[in-house]
C-alpha positions as a Markdown table, in Angstrom:
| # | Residue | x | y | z |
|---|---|---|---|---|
| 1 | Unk | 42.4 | 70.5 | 88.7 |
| 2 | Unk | 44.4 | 67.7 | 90.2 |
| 3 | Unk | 44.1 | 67.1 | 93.4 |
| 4 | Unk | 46.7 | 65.0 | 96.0 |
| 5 | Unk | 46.5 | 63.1 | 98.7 |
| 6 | Unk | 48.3 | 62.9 | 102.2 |
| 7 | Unk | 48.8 | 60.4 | 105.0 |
| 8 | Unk | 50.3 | 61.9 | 108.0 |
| 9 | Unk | 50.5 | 60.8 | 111.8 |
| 10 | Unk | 49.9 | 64.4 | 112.7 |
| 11 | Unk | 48.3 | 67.8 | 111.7 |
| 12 | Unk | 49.2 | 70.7 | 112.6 |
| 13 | Unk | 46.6 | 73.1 | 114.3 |
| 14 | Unk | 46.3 | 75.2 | 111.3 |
| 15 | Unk | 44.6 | 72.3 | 109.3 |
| 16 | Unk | 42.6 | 70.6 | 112.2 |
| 17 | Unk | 40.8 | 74.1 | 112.2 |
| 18 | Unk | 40.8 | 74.4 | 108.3 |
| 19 | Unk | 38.7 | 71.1 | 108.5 |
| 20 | Unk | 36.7 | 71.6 | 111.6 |
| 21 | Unk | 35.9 | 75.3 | 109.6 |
| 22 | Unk | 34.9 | 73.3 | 106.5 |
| 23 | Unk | 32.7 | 70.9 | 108.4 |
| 24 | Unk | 30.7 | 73.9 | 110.2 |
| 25 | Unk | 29.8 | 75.6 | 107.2 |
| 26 | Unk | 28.3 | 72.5 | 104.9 |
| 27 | Unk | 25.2 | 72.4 | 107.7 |
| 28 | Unk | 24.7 | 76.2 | 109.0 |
| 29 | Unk | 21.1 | 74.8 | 110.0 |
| 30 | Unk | 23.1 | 73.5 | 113.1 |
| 31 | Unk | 23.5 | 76.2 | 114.5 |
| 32 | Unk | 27.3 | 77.9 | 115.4 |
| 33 | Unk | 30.3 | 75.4 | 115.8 |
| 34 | Unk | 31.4 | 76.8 | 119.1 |
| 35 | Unk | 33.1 | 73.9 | 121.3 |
| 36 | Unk | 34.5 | 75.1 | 124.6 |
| 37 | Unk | 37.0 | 72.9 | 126.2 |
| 38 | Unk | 36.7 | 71.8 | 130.0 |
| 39 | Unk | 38.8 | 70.4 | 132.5 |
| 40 | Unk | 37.7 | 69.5 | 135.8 |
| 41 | Unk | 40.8 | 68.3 | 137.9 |
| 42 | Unk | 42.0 | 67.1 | 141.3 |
| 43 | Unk | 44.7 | 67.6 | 143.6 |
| 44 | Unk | 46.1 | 66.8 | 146.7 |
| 45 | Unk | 45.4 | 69.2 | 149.7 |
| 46 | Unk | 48.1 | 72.1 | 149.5 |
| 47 | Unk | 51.0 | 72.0 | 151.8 |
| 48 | Unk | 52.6 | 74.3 | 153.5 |
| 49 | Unk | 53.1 | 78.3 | 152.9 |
| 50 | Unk | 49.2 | 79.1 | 151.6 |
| 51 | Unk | 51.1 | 80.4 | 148.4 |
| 52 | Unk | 48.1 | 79.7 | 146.6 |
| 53 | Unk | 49.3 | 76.8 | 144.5 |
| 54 | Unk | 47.3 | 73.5 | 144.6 |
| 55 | Unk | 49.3 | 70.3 | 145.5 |
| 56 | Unk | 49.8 | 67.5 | 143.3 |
| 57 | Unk | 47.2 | 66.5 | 140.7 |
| 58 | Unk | 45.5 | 63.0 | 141.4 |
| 59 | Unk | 42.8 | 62.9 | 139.1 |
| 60 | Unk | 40.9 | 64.8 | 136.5 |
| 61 | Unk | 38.7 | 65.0 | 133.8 |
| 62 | Unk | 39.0 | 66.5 | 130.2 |
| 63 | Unk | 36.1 | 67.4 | 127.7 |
| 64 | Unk | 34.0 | 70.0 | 126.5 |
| 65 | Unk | 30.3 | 71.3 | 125.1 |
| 66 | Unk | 29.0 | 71.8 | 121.7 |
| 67 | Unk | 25.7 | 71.8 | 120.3 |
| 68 | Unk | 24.3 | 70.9 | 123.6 |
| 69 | Unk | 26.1 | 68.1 | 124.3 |
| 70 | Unk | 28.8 | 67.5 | 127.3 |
| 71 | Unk | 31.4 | 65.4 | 125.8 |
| 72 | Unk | 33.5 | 63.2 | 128.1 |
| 73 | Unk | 37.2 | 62.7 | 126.8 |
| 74 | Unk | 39.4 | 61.8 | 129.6 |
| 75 | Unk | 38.3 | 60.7 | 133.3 |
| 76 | Unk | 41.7 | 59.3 | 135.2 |
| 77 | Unk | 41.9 | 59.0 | 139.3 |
| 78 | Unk | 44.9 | 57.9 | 140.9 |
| 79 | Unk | 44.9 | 54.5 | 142.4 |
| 80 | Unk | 46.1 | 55.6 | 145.2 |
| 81 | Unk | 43.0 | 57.8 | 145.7 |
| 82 | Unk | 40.3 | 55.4 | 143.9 |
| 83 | Unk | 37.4 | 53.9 | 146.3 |
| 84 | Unk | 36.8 | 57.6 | 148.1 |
| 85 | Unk | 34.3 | 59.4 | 145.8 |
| 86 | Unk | 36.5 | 60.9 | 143.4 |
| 87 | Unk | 35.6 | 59.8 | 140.1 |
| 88 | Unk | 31.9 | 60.4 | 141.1 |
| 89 | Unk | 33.1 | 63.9 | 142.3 |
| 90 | Unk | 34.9 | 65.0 | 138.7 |
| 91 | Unk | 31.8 | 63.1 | 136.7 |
| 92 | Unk | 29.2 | 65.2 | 138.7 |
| 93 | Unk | 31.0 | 68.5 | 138.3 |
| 94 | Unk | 31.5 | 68.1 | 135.2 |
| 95 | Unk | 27.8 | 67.4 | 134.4 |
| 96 | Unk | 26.7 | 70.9 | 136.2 |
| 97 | Unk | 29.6 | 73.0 | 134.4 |
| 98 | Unk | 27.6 | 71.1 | 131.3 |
| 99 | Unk | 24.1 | 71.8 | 132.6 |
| 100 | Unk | 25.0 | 75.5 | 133.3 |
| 101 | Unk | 26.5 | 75.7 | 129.6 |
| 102 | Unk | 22.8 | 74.9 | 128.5 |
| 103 | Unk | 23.5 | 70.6 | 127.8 |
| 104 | Unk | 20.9 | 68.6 | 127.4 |
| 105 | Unk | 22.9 | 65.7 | 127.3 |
| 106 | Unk | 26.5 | 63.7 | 127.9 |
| 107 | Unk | 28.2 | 61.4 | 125.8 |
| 108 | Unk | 31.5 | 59.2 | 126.7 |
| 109 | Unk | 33.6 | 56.0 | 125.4 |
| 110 | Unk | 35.1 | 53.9 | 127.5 |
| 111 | Unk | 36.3 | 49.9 | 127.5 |
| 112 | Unk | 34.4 | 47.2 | 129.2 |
| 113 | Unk | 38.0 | 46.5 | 131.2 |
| 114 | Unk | 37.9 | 50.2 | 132.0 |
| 115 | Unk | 34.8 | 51.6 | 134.2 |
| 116 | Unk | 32.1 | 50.7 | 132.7 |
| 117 | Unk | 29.9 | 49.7 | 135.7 |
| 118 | Unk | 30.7 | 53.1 | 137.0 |
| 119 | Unk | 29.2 | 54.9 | 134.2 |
| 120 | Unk | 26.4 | 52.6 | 134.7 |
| 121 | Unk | 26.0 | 53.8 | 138.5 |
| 122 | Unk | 26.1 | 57.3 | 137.6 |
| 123 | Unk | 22.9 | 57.0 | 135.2 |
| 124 | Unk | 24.7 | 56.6 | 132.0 |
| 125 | Unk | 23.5 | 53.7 | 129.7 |
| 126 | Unk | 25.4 | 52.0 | 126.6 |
| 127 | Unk | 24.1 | 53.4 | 122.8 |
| 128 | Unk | 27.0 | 51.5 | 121.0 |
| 129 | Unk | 29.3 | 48.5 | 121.9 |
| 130 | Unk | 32.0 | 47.5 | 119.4 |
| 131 | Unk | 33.2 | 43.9 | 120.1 |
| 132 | Unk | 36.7 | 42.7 | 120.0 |
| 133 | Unk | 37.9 | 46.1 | 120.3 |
| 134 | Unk | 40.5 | 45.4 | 121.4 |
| 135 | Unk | 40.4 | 42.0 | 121.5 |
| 136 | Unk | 38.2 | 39.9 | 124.1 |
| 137 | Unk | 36.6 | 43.5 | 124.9 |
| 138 | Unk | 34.4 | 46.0 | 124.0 |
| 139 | Unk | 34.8 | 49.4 | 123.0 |
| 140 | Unk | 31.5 | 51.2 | 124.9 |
| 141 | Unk | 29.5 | 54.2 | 124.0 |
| 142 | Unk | 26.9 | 55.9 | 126.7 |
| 143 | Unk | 25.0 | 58.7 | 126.6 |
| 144 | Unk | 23.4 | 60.4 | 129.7 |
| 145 | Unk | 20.7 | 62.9 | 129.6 |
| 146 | Unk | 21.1 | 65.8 | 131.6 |
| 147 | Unk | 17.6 | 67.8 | 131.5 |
| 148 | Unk | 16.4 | 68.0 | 135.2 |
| 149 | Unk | 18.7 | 65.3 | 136.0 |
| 150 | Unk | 20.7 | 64.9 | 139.8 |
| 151 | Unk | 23.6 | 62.8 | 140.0 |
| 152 | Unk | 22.3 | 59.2 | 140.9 |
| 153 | Unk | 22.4 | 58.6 | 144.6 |
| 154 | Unk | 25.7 | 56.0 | 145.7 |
| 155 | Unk | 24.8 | 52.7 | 144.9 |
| 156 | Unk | 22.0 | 53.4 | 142.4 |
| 157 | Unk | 21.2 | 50.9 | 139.7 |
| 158 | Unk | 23.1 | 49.9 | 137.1 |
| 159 | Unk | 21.4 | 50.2 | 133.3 |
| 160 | Unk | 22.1 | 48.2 | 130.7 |
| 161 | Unk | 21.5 | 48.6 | 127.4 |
| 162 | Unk | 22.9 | 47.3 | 124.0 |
């Protein structure tokens, strides 16, 4: 049989799952393929009525679990509320809602002109650096483990590894 292929910018969600399906069931010695999103966000203090309705986002985090892993997708604080805690705050919670999901360990990407000495203070450490990605930078892979770990106290060191 002849078989065709496609390049597309996009797929719908009925494919993405076809191939995420596919992928699950060539290793079943992995044990079940059952990511579960998280979002840990941020907002301003409510105003007003006490209608229940939080105020304005300024910062969250996006990710999810599978196979004992936290993974780390998103992490964003406004400027305007950057210097206070914040980022530390949505890393840490995220890391319990992980430890409480049964991970062992956390995984993120960032660029060295992103925040990569703060992933460093918060006891992450580098597995995989791609130079000139973009250009002049690095594109940075760390990996945290999360068995009996606390968060790292403010200040802590930094780790560096390569």
């Amino acid at each position: 049989m002849a078989t065709a292929l496609t390049v597309a910018d996009r797929v719908d969600d009925a494919v993405l799952a076809r191939i995420n399906a596919g992928l699950a069931a060539s290793d079943p010695a992995l044990g079940p393929y059952a990511p579960a999103p998280l979002a840990v966000l941020l907002h301003e203090p409510e105003r007003g009525g006490g209608g229940g309705d939080p105020g304005a986002l300024v910062g969250g985090l996006i990710g999810g679990t599978v196979w004992e892993w936290l993974s780390i997708r998103l992490l964003w604080v406004d400027p305007a509320h950057r210097g206070a805690g914040h980022g530390r705050r949505l890393l840490a919670a995220a890391e319990a809602e992980g430890r409480r999901r049964g991970c062992r360990h956390a995984r993120l990407n960032t660029f060295s002109f992103q925040a990569a000495g703060f992933y460093e203070r918060c006891g992450y450490r580098v597995v995989l650096a791609l130079e000139d990605f973009p250009r002049g930078h690095r594109r940075l892979s760390y990996v945290k483990s999360l068995a009996g770990a606390a968060a790292p106290p403010p200040g802590g060191h930094s780790l560096r590894g390569g």
